[in-house]
C-alpha positions in Angstrom: 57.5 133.8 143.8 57.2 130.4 145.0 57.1 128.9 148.5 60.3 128.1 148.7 61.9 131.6 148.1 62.7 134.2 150.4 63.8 132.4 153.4 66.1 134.3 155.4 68.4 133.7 159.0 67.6 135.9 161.2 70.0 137.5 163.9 68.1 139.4 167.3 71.8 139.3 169.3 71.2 139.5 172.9 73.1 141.3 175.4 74.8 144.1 176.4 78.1 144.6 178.3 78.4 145.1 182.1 79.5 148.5 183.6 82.7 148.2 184.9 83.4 149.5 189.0 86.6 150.2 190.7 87.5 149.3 193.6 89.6 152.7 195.0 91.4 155.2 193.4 92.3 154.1 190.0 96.2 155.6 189.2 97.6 156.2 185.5 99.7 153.0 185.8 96.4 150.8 186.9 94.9 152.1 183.4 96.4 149.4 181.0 95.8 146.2 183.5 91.5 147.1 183.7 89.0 146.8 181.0 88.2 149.9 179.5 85.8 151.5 181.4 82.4 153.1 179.3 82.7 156.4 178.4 80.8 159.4 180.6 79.2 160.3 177.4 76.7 157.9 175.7 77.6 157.6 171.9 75.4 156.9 169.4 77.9 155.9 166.7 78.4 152.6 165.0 76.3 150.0 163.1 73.1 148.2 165.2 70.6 144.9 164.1 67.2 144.6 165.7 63.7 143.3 165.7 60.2 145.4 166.2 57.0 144.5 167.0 54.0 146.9 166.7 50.8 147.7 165.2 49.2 149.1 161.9 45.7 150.8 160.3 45.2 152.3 157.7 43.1 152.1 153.9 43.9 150.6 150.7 40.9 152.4 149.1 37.0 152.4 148.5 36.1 149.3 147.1 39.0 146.5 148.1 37.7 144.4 150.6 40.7 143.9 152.5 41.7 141.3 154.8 40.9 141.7 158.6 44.3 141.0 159.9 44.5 139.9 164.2 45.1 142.7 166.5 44.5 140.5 169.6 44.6 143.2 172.3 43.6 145.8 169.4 40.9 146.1 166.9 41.9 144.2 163.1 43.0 146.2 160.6 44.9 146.0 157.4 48.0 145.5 159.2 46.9 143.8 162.5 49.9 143.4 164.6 53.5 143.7 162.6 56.4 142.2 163.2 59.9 142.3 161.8 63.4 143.3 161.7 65.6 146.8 161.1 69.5 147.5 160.5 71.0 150.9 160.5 73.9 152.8 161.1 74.3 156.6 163.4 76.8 158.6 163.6 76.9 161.4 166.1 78.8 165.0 165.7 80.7 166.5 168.0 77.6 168.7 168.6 75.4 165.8 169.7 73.7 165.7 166.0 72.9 162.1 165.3 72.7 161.1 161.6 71.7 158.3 160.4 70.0 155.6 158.0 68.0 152.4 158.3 66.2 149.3 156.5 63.5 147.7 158.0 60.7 145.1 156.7 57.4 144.2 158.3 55.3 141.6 158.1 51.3 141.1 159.2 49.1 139.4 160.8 47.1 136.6 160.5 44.0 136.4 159.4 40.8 137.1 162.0 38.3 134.8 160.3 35.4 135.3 162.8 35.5 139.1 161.7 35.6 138.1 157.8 32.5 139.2 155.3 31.8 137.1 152.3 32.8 138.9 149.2 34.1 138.0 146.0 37.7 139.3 146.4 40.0 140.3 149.4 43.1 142.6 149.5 45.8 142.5 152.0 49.6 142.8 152.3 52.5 140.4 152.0 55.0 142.9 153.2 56.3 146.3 153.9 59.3 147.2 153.7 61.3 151.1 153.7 64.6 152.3 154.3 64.7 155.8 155.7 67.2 158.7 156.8 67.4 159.3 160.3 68.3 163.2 162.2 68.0 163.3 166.0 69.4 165.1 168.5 71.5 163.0 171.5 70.4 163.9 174.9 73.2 161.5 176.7 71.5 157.9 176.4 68.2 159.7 175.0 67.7 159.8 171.4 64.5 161.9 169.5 65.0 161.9 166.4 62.5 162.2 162.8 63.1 159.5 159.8 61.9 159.7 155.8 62.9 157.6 153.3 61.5 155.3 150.3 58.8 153.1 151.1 57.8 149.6 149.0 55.1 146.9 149.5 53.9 143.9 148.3 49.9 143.5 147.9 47.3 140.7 146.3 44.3 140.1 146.2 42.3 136.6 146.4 39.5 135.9 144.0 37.0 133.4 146.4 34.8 131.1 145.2 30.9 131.3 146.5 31.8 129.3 149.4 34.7 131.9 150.6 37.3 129.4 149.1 40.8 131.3 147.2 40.1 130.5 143.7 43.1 132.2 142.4 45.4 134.8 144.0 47.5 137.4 141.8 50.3 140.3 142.9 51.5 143.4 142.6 54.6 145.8 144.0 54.0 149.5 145.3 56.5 152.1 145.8 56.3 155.1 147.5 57.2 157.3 150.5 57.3 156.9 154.2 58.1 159.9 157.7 57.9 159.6 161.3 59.3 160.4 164.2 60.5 158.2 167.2 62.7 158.0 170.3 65.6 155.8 171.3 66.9 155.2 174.6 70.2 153.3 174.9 70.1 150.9 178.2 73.5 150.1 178.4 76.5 150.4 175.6 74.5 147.9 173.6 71.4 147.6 173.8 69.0 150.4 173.3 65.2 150.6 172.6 62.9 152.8 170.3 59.3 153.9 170.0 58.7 155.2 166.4 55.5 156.2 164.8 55.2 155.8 160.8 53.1 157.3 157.8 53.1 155.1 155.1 51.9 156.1 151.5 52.4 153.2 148.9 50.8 154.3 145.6 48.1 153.4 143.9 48.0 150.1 141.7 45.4 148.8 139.5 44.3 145.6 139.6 42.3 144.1 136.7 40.1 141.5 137.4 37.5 141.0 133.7 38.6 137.8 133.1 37.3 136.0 136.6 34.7 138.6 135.6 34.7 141.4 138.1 35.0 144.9 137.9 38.6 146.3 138.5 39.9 147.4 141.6 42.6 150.5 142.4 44.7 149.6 145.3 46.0 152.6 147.2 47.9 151.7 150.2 47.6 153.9 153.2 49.3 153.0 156.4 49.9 154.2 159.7 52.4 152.2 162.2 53.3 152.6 165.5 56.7 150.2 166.4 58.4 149.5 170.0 62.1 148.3 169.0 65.0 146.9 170.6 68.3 147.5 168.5 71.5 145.8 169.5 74.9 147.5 168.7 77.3 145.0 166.8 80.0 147.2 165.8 81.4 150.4 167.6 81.7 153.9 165.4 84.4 156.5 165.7 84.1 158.7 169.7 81.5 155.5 170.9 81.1 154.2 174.1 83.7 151.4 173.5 85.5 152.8 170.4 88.9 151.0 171.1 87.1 148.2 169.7 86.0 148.3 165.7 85.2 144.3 165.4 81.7 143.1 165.0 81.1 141.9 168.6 79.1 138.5 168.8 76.3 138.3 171.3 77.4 138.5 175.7 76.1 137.5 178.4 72.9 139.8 179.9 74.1 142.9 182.5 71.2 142.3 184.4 69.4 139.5 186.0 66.2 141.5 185.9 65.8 140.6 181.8 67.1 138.7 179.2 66.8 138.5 175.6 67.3 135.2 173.5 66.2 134.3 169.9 65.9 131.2 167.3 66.0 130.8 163.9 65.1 127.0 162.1 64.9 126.5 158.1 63.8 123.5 157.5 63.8 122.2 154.3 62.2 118.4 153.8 61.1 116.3 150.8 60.8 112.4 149.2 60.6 110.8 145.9 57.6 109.2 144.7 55.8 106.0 146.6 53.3 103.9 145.8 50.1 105.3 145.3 46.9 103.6 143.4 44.2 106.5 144.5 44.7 109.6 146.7 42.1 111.8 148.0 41.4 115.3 149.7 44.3 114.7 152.3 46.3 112.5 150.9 50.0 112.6 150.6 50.6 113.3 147.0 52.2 110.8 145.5 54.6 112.1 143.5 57.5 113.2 145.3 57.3 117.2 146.6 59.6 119.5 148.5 59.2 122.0 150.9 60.7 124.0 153.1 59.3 126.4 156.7 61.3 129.1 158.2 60.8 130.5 161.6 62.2 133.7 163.7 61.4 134.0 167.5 62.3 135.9 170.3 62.0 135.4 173.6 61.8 138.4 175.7 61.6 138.0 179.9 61.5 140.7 182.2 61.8 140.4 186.7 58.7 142.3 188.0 59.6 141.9 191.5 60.6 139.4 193.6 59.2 135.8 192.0 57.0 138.0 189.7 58.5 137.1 185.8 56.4 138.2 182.5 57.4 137.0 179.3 56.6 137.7 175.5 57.3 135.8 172.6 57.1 137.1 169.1 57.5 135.1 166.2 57.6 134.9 162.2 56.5 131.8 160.4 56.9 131.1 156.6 56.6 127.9 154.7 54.6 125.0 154.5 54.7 121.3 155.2 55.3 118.4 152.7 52.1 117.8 150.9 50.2 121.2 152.7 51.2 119.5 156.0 48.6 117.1 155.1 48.7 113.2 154.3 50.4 111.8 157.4 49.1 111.4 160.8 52.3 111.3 162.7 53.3 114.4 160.3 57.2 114.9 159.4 58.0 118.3 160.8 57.5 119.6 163.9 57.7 123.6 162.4 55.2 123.0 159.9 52.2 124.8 160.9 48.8 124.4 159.7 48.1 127.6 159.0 51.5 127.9 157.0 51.8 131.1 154.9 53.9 131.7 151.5 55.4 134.7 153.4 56.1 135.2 157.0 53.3 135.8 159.2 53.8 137.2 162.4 51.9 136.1 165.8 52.2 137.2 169.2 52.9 133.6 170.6 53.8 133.9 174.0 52.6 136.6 176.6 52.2 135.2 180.1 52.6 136.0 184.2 54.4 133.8 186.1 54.6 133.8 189.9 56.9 132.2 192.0 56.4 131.6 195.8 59.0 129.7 197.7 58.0 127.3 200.1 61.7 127.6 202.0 64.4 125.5 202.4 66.8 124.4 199.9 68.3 126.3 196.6 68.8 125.5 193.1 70.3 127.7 190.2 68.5 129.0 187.1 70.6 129.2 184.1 70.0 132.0 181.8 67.4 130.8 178.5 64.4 131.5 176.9 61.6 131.7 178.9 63.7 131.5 181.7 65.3 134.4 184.0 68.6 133.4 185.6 68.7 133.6 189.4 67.9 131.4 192.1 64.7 129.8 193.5 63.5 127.2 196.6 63.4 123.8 195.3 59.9 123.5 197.2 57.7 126.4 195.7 54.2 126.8 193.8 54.4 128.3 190.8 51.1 129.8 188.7 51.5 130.7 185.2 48.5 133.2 183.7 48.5 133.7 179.6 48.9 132.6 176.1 51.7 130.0 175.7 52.1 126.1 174.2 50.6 123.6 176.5 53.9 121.8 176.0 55.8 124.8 177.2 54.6 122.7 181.0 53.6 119.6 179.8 54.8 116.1 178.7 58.0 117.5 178.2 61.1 115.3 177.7 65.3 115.4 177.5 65.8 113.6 174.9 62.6 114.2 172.5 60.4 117.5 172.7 62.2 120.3 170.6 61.6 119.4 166.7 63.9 122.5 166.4 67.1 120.5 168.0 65.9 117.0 168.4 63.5 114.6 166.5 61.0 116.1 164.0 58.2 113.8 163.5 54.7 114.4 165.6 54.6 111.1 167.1 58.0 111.4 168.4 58.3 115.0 170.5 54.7 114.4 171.7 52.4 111.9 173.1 50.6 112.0 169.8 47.3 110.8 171.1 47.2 113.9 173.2 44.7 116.2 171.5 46.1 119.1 173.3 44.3 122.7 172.9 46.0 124.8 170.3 44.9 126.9 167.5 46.2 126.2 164.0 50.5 127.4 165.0 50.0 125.3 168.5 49.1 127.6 171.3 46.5 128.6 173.7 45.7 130.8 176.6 45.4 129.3 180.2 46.7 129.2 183.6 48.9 126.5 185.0 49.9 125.9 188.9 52.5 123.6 189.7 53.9 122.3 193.1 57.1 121.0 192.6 59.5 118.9 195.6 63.0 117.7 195.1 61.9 114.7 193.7 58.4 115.0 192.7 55.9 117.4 190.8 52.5 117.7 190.4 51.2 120.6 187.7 47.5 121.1 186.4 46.6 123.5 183.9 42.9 124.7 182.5 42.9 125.9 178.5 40.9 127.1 176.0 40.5 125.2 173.0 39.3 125.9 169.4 35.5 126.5 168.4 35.3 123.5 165.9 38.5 121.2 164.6 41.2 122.7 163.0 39.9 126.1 163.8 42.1 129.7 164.6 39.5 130.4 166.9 40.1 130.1 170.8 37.1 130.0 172.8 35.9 130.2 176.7 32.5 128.3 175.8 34.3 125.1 176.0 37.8 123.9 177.6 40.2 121.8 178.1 42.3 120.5 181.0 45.7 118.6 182.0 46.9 117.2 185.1 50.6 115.7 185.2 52.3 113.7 188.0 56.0 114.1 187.8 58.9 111.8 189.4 62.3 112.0 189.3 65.0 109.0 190.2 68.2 107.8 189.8 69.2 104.0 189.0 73.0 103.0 189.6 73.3 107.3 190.4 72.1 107.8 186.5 69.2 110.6 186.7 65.2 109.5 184.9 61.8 110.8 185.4 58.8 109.4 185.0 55.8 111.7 184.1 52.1 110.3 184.1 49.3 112.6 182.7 45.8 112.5 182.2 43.9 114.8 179.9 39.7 115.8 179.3 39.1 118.2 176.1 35.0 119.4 175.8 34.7 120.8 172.2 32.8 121.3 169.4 33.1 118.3 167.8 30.8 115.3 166.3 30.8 111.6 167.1 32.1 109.1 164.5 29.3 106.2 164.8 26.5 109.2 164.7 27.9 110.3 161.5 28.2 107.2 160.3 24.6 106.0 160.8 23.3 108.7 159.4 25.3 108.2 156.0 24.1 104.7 156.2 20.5 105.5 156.5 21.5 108.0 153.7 23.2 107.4 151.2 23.1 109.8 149.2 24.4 112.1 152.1 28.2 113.2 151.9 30.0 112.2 155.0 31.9 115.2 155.6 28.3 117.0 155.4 26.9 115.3 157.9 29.9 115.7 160.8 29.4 119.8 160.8 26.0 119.3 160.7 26.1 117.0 163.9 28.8 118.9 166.0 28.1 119.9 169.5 29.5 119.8 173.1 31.8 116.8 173.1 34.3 115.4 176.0 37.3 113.6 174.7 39.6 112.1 177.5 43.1 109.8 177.8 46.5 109.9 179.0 49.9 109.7 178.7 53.0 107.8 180.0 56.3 109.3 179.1 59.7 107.9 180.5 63.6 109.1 180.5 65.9 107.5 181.5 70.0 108.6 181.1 71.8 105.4 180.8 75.2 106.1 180.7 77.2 109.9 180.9 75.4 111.7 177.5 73.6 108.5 176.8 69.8 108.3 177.3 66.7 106.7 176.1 63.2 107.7 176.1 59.7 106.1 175.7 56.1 107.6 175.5 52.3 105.8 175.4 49.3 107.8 175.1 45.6 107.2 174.6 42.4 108.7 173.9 38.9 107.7 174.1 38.7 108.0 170.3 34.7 108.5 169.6 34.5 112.2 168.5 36.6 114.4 166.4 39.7 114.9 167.2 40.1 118.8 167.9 43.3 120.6 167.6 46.6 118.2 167.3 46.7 115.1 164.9 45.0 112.4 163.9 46.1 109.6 166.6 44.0 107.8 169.3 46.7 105.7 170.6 50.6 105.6 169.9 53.8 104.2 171.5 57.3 105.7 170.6 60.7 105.0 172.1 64.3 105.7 171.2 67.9 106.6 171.8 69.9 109.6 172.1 73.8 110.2 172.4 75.8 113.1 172.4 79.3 113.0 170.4 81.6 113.6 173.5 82.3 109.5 172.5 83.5 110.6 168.8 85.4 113.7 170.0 82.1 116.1 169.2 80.4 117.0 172.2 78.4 119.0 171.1 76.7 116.7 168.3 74.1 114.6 169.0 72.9 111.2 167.5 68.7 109.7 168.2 67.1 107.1 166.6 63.6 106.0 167.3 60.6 105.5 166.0 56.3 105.2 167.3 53.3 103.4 166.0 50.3 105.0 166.0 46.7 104.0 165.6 43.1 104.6 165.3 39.8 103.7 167.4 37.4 101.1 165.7 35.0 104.2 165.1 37.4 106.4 163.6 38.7 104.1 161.2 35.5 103.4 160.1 35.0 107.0 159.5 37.7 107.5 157.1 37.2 103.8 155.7 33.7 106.0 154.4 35.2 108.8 153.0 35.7 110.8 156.0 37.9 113.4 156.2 40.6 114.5 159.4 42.6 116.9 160.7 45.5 115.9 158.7 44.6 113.1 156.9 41.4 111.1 154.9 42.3 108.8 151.4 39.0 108.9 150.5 39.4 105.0 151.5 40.9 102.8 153.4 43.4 99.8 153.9 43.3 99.9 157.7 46.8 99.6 159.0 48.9 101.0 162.2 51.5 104.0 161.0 54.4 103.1 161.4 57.4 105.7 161.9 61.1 104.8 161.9 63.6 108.3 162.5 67.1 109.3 162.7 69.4 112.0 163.2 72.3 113.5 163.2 72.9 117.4 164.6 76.2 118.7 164.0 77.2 121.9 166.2 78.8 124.2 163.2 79.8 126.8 166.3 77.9 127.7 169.9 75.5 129.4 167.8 74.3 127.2 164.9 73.4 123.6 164.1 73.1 121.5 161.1 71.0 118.4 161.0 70.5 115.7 158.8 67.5 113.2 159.5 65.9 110.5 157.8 62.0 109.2 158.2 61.0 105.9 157.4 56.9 105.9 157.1 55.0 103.0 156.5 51.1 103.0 156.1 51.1 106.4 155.6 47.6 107.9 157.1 46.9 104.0 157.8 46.3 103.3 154.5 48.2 99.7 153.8 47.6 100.7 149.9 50.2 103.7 149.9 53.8 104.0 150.3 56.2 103.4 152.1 57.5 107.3 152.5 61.4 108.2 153.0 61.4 112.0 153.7 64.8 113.6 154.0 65.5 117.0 155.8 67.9 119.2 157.0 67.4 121.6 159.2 69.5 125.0 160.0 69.1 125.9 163.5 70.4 128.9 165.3 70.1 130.2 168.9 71.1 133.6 170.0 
C-alpha cells in the first residue's frame, strides 16, 4: 500500500428530529395538515451510519514486542484508545425481535514513546476491521442485543536499528472471528447510542525475519474492545418511527439545546514539480517534485451540564503525510499535515475540556449552533474559564479571514502568527486552562499550557510551561466591523541555546552540531508577540494582517521554524460573481530567522522542520491563492496555488509552486 491509498470521506450526520406537540384535541380532519407525529412505539428498523470511540488490550503472543499504543486516561496497550466508524442495518419483528448486521473498522492509537523498550523489532496493528450479525430484543427505545461475525486485521512489524530507528517495516492480513454483546438506546427517532463489548481472535501469522537476521516471530492477535457509539438513522425501515418516509434523510437541525453533534472531513492532496536544487540535506525539501496527500475525520461532540457548565470532546482520525515528510519548508504548505503523520489513520482524543460560563448581567447575544459551540444565549459581559486538552488556537490569535487551513489559506505563516512557538505536541494540542473576560467591545483572555519535554517531542509535560495573554478590540470604521488583537507569549522548555552550541563546535571541531544541542538542553524561556489585524472593507470584503516575533536564542519548541514573520492579504466571498457561498484570498508573509539561529543552520544544524546542511541566508518568502467552491451546504472544493521562494532560507534552492486541492466537508 502506499501513502496515498486508502483515503476515505467520512459521514458522522448530526441530528435528530424534534417531537412534535399539539396544541388541543387533534380531530381526523386535522390529521393531513400536521406533520406526522412519532410513533408510540420506538422502531428499530431501517439502515443507520455512525462513529465509535473506545478502548482495547489484549496479546499478539510471547515474543512480539508490540507497540505501546496511548490510552491517556487508561493504561497502553496494543490497541490504546480506538476509534472509527460502523454501518448496519435492523429490522424488528412484530414480536420485538431485532435482527440485524453491521461493518465497522477501527483504528489505534498513537504511539506512547516514554513507555517504549529498546528491542530489535515491534508489532502493532494498522487496523481492525469485522462485520458481524446482530439479535436483540427491543424494549421500546432500549435495545440489548449479542453480535458475531468475521473478523480481519492488518499487522507489521518494524525492524529498528541500534538507535531505535525503523530500518524496514513489512505486513501481513489476519482473518478470524469476533462476539460480544452490547446495548443501544435510541434518544430520539434518529439518533441512538450503544455500549458494546468485543472479543477479537485474529489468527496466528508467521513472520520471518532471517534475512535482517532475527529469529522468526508468530503473530497471534488477541483482542478485547470495549466501544461507546452513537449511530444516526439515515433511512427509515418498514413499521419505523417515521416509516411514511423511505428517502435517505440528510443531516437536521439538533432537538435539543442541551447537545449537539457536528463533524469534518478534509482530503488534501498537494504536490510540485522539480526546483532548483544543488545540495539537500537531512530536512531538505527533496528536489525532485513529490506528491502527497492527508486525510482527516473529526467530531465534535458538546454536551449542557447545567446552567453555563458546557464539556466538549473531540475525536479525530488522521492519515497522510506532508510534501517532503512535512519537512523542508519553514512556513510549511499544509495546515493538516501533521508531524507525526501516519500511513494509516491514527486516532487521538484531541479535544476534551470544561468550560464555564458566568454572566456578568446586562445585555444578550445569540450562539449559533457549531462545533465546539452549544447554541443558546449568553451575557455579552461574562468570564469564561476553560479546563482541558484543546489547540491553543482554539482561544487564541484567531482571525475571520485566515485561521482554518481546512476552509481558508493553507500555508503556516498564513493562519498563524508563525513566530509564535505555541505549546503543542506533534498533531498541535495541549492541556491548559484559559479565563477570558470579554465586554462588548473589548476582551482580555490569558491561558497557562503545558508544553513538550524537548523539541518536536509527543510528550506533554508539567515540569515546564508555557503561557499567553491576548488583548482583544473590536471597532468599526465607516460602520464596517475590525478587531484588533495584541498578544504576548513566554514558553520555558527544554531546549538549548544557538551561540552555546555553536561555540562549542567551534572549539571542536570534530563535534557534530546536532550532538552537541541535546547534549546542552535545559530549562530555557523563549518570549515574543503578536499583532494580528482584520478589518471587513466592504459587505463580504475583508483584509487581514499578522506580525509576530520571538526572542530567537534557543530552540524553537513545538511549532515551526520562524523568529519573526509578517503576512497580510485579501478575502472575498462570491455573492459579487453570483456564488455566495465561494470565496476568493490572496496573500502572502515573509518569514525570518534571528542572527543566532541562522548561524546555527548555516553550520549544519538541524530544525524542527527544516536544516540544508548549509546555508544561503535569505527571508522565505510565501505568495498564496485560493479559490473554494461550495459544491452544496455540505461540501467544498478548493483549488490553491503557493508561490515559495527561499525555501528553508536557503537562496541556493528553488523557487517552489505547490498545487493542492482540498475536499472539505462539514456535517
Amino acid at each position: 500500500m502506499t501513502r496515498r491509498s486508502r483515503s476515505r470521506e467520512y459521514l458522522l450526520a448530526g441530528v435528530g428530529l424534534s417531537l412534535l406537540a399539539f396544541d388541543g384535541v387533534a380531530t381526523a380532519a386535522d390529521m393531513p395538515l400536521k406533520a406526522p407525529a412519532l410513533s408510540a412505539v420506538y422502531n428499530w428498523s431501517g439502515f443507520y451510519l455512525g462513529g465509535h470511540v473506545g478502548y482495547g488490550g489484549g496479546s499478539f503472543g510471547p515474543d512480539t514486542n508490540p507497540l505501546p499504543l496511548q490510552g491517556v486516561f487508561f493504561p497502553h496497550s496494543i490497541t490504546g484508545l480506538i476509534g472509527g466508524y460502523q454501518a448496519g442495518y435492523n429490522f424488528q419483528l412484530p414480536n420485538n425481535l431485532v435482527l440485524g448486521g453491521e461493518a465497522d473498522v477501527s483504528f489505534l492509537s498513537t504511539l506512547d514513546r516514554p513507555r517504549l523498550a529498546p528491542a530489535p523489532f515491534n508489532t502493532t496493528f494498522d487496523y481492525i476491521a469485522t462485520a458481524r450479525g446482530r439479535v436483540g430484543y427491543a424494549f421500546g427505545t432500549l435495545l440489548p442485543y449479542v453480535t458475531g461475525g468475521v473478523a480481519w486485521a492488518r499487522t507489521h512489524v518494524d525492524i529498528n536499528d541500534v538507535d531505535g530507528s525503523v530500518l524496514s517495516t513489512r505486513g501481513h492480513t489476519h482473518l478470524g472471528w469476533t462476539a460480544g454483546a452490547g446495548v443501544e438506546y435510541a434518544a430520539d427517532a434518529r439518533w441512538s447510542a450503544k455500549l458494546e463489548y468485543d472479543y477479537i481472535d485474529l489468527g496466528a501469522r508467521a513472520y520471518g525475519l532471517a534475512d535482517v537476521p532475527l529469529p522468526d516471530v508468530r503473530v497471534d492477535p488477541k483482542v478485547h474492545t470495549v466501544k461507546l457509539g452513537l449511530n444516526y438513522k439515515i433511512w427509515d425501515g418498514p413499521g419505523s418511527a417515521t416509516s411514511s418516509d423511505y428517502a435517505i434523510r440528510p443531516p437536521t437541525p439538533p432537538a435539543s439545546k442541551d447537545w449537539n453533534v457536528h463533524a469534518q472531513t478534509t482530503f488534501l492532496p498537494q504536490g510540485y514539480p522539480s526546483f532548483r536544487s544543488p545540495y539537500q540535506g537531512t530536512n531538505s525539501l527533496p528536489g525532485a517534485g513529490r506528491v502527497r496527500e492527508t486525510w482527516t475525520v473529526g467530531a465534535f461532540l458538546g454536551w449542557r451540564l447545567w446552567d453555563g457548565g458546557e464539556f466538549y470532546f473531540g475525536p479525530e482520525l488522521a492519515q497522510g503525510f506532508g510534501i517532503g515528510g512535512t519537512l523542508g519548508l519553514a512556513g510549511f504548505s499544509n495546515g493538516e499535515a501533521q508531524k507525526g503523520g501516519a500511513e494509516y489513520p491514527r486516532f487521538r482524543a484531541q479535544r476534551y475540556y470544561f468550560r464555564q460560563t458566568f454572566g456578568l448581567g446586562g445585555e444578550q447575544e445569540e450562539v449559533a449552533d457549531a462545533a465546539n459551540q452549544l447554541p443558546g444565549k449568553r451575557d455579552i459581559d461574562r468570564i469564561t474559564v476553560t479546563v482541558g486538552r484543546f489547540a491553543v488556537g482554539d482561544f487564541f490569535d484567531g482571525n475571520s479571514y485566515a485561521k482554518d487551513p481546512r476552509v481558508d489559506f493553507m500555508n503556516w505563516a498564513m493562519w498563524a502568527s508563525a513566530a509564535y512557538d505555541f505549546p503543542a505536541d506533534l498533531p498541535g494540542f495541549t492541556r491548559g486552562a484559559v479565563v477570558e473576560l470579554n465586554r462588548k467591545d473589548w476582551a482580555v483572555r490569558a491561558g497557562v499550557f503545558q508544553v513538550p519535554s524537548a523539541p518536536n517531542s509527543d510528550v506533554l509535560t508539567f515540569k515546564t510551561g508555557g503561557a499567553v495573554v491576548e488583548f482583544e478590540e473590536r471597532h468599526t470604521v465607516f460602520d464596517q466591523p475590525g478587531k484588533l488583537r495584541l498578544g504576548i507569549f513566554a514558553n520555558r522548555g527544554n531546549t538549548g541555546n544557538y551561540r552555546n552550541a555553536l561555540a562549542i563546535s567551534a572549539a571542536d571541531p570534530t563535534l557534530d552540531i546536532n550532538d552537541i544541542m541535546p547534549s546542552i538542553r535545559r530549562e530555557n524561556l523563549k518570549y515574543g508577540f503578536y499583532v494580528n489585524a482584520e478589518q471587513q472593507i466592504m459587505n463580504n470584503v475583508g483584509v487581514f494582517a499578522r506580525a509576530s516575533w520571538n526572542d530567537g536564542r534557543n530552540e524553537i519548541l513545538s511549532f515551526t521554524d520562524i523568529d519573526r514573520s509578517v503576512s497580510a492579504g485579501l478575502s472575498v466571498k462570491g455573492s459579487y460573481w453570483g456564488r455566495p457561498s465561494d470565496t476568493f484570498g490572496l496573500g502572502g508573509a515573509i518569514n525570518g530567522l534571528s542572527s543566532a539561529h541562522r548561524d546555527f543552520l548555516a553550520a549544519g544544524g538541524l530544525g524542527l522542520l527544516i536544516g540544508d546542511g548549509r546555508l544561503n541566508y535569505s527571508n522565505e518568502r510565501i505568495l498564496e491563492t485560493y479559490y473554494a467552491y461550495a459544491i452544496d451546504k455540505n461540501f467544498t472544493l478548493t483549488a490553491d496555488y503557493q508561490f515559495i521562494t527561499n525555501p528553508a532560507y536557503n537562496a541556493d534552492r528553488g523557487p517552489v509552486h505547490v498545487f493542492s486541492g482540498r475536499l472539505h466537508g462539514e456535517f
